[in-house]
C-alpha positions in Angstrom: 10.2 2.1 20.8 12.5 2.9 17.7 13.9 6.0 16.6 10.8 7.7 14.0 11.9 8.4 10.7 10.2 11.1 8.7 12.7 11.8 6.2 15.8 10.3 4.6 19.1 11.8 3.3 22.1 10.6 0.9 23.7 13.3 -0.3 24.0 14.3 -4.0 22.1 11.4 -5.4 18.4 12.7 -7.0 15.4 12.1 -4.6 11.6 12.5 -4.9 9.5 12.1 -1.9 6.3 10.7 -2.0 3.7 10.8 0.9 5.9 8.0 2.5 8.1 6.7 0.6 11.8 8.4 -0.6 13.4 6.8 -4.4 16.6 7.5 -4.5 17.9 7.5 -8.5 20.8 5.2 -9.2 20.4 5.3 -12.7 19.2 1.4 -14.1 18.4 0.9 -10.4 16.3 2.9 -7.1 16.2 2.9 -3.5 12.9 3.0 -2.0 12.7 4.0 1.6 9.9 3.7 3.4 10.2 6.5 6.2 7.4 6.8 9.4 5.5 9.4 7.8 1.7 8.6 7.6 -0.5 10.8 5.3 -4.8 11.2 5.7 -6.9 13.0 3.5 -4.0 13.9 1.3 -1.9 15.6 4.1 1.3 14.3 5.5 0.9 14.2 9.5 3.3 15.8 11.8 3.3 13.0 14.2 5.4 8.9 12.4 4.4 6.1 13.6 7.7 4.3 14.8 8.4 1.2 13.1 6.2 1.8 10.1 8.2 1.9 7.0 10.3 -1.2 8.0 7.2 -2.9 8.7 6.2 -1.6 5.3 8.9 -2.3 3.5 9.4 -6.4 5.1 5.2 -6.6 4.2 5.9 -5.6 1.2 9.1 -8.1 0.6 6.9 -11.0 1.6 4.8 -10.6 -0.6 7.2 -9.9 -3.5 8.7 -13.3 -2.5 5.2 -15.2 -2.5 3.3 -13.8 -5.3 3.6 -15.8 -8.9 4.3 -12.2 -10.4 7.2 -10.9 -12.3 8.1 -7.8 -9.9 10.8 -5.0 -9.6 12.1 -6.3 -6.4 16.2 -7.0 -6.3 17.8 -7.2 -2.8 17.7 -5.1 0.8 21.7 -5.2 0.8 22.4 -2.2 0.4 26.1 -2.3 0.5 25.5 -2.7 -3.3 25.7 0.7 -3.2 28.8 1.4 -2.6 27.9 3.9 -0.1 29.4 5.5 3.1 28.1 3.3 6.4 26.9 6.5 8.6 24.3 7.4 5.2 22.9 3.4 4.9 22.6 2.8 8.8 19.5 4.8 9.1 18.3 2.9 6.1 18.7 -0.4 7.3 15.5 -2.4 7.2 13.5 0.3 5.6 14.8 0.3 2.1 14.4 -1.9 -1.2 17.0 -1.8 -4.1 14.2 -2.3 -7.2 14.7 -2.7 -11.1 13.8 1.1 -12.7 10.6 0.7 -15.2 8.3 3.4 -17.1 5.8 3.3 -14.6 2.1 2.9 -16.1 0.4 6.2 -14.9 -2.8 4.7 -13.2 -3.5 3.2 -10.1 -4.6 -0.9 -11.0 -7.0 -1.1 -7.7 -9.3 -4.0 -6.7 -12.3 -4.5 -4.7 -13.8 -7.4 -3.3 -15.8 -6.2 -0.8 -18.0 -2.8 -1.0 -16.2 0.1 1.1 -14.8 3.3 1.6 -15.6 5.6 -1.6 -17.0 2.8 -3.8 -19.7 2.5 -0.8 -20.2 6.3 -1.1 -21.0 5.5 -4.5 -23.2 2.6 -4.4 -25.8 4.1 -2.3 -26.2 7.2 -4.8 -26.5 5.1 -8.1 -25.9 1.3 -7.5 -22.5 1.4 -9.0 -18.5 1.4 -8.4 -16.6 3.4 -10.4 -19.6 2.6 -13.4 -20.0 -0.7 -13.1 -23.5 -2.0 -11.3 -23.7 -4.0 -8.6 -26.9 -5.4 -7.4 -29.7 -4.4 -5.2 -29.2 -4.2 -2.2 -25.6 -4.5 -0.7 -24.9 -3.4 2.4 -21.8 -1.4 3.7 -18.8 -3.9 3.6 -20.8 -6.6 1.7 -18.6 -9.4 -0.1 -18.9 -9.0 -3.8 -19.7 -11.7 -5.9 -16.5 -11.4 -7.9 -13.7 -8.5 -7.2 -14.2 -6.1 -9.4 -11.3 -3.8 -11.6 -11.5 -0.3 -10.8 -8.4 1.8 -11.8 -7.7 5.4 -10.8 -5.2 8.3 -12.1 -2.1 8.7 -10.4 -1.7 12.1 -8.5 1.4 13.6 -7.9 -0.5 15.8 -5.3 -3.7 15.7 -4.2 -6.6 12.8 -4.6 -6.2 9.9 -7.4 -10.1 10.2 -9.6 -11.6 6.8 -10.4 -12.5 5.7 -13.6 -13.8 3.7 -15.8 -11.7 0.8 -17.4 -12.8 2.1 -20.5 -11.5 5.4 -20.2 -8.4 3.3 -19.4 -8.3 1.9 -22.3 -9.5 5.3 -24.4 -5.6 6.6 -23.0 -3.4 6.6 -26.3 -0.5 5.5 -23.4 -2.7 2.7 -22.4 -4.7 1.3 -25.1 -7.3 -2.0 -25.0 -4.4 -4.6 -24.8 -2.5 -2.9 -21.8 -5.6 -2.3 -20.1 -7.1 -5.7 -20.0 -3.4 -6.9 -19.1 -3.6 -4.9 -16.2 -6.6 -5.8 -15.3 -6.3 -9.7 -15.4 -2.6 -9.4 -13.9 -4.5 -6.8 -11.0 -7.4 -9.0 -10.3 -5.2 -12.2 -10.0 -2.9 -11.1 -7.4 -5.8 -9.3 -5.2 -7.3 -13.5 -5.6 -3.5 -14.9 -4.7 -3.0 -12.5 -1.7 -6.8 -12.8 -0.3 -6.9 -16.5 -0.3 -3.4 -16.2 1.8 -4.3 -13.4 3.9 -8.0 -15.5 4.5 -6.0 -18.3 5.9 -4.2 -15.8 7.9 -7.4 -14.3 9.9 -7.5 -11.5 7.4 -9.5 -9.8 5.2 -8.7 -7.9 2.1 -11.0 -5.9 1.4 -10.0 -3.5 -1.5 -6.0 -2.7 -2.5 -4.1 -0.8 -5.5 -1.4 -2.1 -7.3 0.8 -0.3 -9.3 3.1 -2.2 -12.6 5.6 -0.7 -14.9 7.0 -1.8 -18.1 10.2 -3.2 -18.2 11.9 -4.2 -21.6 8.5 -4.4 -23.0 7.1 -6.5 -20.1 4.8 -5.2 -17.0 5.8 -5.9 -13.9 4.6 -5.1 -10.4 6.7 -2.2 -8.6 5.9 -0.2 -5.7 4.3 -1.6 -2.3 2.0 -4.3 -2.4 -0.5 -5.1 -0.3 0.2 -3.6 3.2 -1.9 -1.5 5.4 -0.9 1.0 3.4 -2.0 -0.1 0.0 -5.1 -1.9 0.9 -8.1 -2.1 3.5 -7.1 -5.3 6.2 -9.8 -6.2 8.0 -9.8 -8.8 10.9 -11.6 -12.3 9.8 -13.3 -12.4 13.4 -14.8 -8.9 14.0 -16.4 -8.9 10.5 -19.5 -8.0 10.1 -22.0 -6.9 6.9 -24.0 -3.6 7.7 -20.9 -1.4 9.4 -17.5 -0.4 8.5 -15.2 -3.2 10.5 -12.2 -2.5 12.8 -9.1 -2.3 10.5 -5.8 -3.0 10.7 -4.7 0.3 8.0 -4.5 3.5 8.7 -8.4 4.2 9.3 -7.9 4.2 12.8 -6.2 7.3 12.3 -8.2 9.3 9.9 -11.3 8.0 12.4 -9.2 10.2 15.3 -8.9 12.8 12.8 -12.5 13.2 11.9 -13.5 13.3 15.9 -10.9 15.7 16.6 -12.2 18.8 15.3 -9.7 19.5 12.7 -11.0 21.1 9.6 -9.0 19.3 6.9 -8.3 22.2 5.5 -5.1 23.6 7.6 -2.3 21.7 8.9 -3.4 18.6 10.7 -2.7 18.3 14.5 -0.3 16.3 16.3 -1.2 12.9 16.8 -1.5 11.9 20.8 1.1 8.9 21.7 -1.8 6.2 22.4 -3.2 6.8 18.6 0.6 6.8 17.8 1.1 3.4 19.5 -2.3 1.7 19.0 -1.7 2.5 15.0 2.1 0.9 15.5 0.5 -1.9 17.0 -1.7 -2.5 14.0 0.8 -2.5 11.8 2.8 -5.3 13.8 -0.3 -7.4 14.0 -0.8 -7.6 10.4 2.8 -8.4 9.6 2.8 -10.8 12.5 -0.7 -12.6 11.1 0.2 -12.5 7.5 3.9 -13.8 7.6 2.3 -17.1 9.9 4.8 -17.0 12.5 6.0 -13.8 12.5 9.5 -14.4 11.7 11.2 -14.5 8.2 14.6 -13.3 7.2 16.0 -10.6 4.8 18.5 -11.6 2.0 21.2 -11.0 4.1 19.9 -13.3 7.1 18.6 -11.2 9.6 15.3 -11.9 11.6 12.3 -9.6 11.0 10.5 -11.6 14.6 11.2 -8.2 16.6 8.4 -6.8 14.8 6.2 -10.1 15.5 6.5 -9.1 20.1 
């Protein structure tokens, strides 16, 4: 089992940590590294899951390489950065040199089938984040088209869903932006689907998040991993229930049973959630990249994740 990495460290360059992921600021450029750390109901957990953040971050490169989408993405060499060997070792694998943008302050999710909070929703009023659905629906019921429902970005805390037009009522938005987003948002969700479909998997919901480059929006960020979006498996699919998952519900489902109130610190993950959850994460990079094997720019084999 590899080494778990909950935090990063290069010295004297400016870092902000997300709930997983550490940018590194290299002026016109970043370094994302995806550490182990997995968060649940907005808290980081005590406990990585081993293997994570380079499965994250070789997901996340596939797709960057598949999609027909202008993205941030630039290399994983990171001897472009000039820097000492002992500080990019640990890195190796789990980082992604990326194009800096103004990143658009909203969170550009999709949702094809009715889950999670947009459930919650549905069976008080009959709608996602104000838009109605039919009569009807049942928990984890295909919609009949994916629907656009962004949220606000939180820097701590839970992101709010709203409506697209509160979107577009944002002076740093506006009408044109917004529907850009929106088309952009709900034509990768249809790209990835119909690849993870052939695959054996379902996506269910994701987010996406762009950023403006030169005038132009791009997609930055992750996208879709277990991370970003619901997987579920084609074969244990079923309308009426919430399916098995390959994403992190697994371990909020352990969380919920376990007594914790989710308002202290959580508790320590035990080592079979801990490996189960690993192995989830190397199923759906194993499934989505066909054979398991593909190679990084600098022709390396990403198969040990695929055993």
């Amino acid at each position: 089992m590899s080494t778990v990495v909950l935090q990063s460290s290069i010295p004297d360059v400016p870092v902000k940590r997300g709930k997983v992921r550490d940018v590194y600021d290299f002026g016109d450029q970043l370094l994302f590294v995806a550490t182990d750390r997995i968060s649940a109901f907005d808290y980081i957990l005590p406990t990585g899951i081993p293997g994570k953040g380079e499965l994250l971050t070789r997901i996340s490169q596939f797709w960057f390489d598949r999609l027909s989408v202008e993205n941030h993405f630039l290399t994983t060499d990171l001897g472009r950065l000039s820097l000492p060997a002992e500080v990019t070792e640990p890195l190796q694998g789990r980082s992604m040199i990326v194009r800096k943008t103004q990143v658009v302050p909203y969170e550009c999710v999709v949702r094809g089938y009715l889950a999670g909070s947009g459930w919650l929703e549905y069976q008080q009023s009959g709608t996602v984040c104000g838009i109605s659905l039919p009569a009807g629906l049942q928990e984890s019921s295909q919609l009949i088209e994916p629907i656009f429902t962004p949220a606000t970005k939180a820097e701590e805390g839970h992101d709010e869903n709203i409506s697209f037009e509160q979107m577009q009522a944002d002076d740093q938005i506006g009408v044109e932006l917004a529907e850009q987003l929106r088309s952009l948002s709900l034509r990768i969700y249809a790209e990835g689907a119909e690849h993870a479909r052939k695959r054996g998997i379902i996506i269910a919901d994701t987010k996406f998040e762009f950023g403006l480059l030169d005038g132009k929006v791009i997609l930055i960020d992750e996208v879709l991993t277990p991370d970003s979006s619901r997987f579920w498996p084609q074969e244990k699919y079923q309308v009426g229930c919430s399916p098995a998952s390959y994403d992190k519900q697994f371990v909020r489902n352990w969380l919920l049973a376990s007594g914790w109130d989710r308002n202290s610190s959580p508790p320590e993950l035990p080592s079979d959630v801990v490996e189960q959850t690993a192995a989830k994460y190397s199923e759906a990079f194993r499934k989505l990249t066909e054979t398991g094997r593909c190679t990084n720019d600098q022709g390396s084999s990403f198969s040990e994740f695929a055993d």
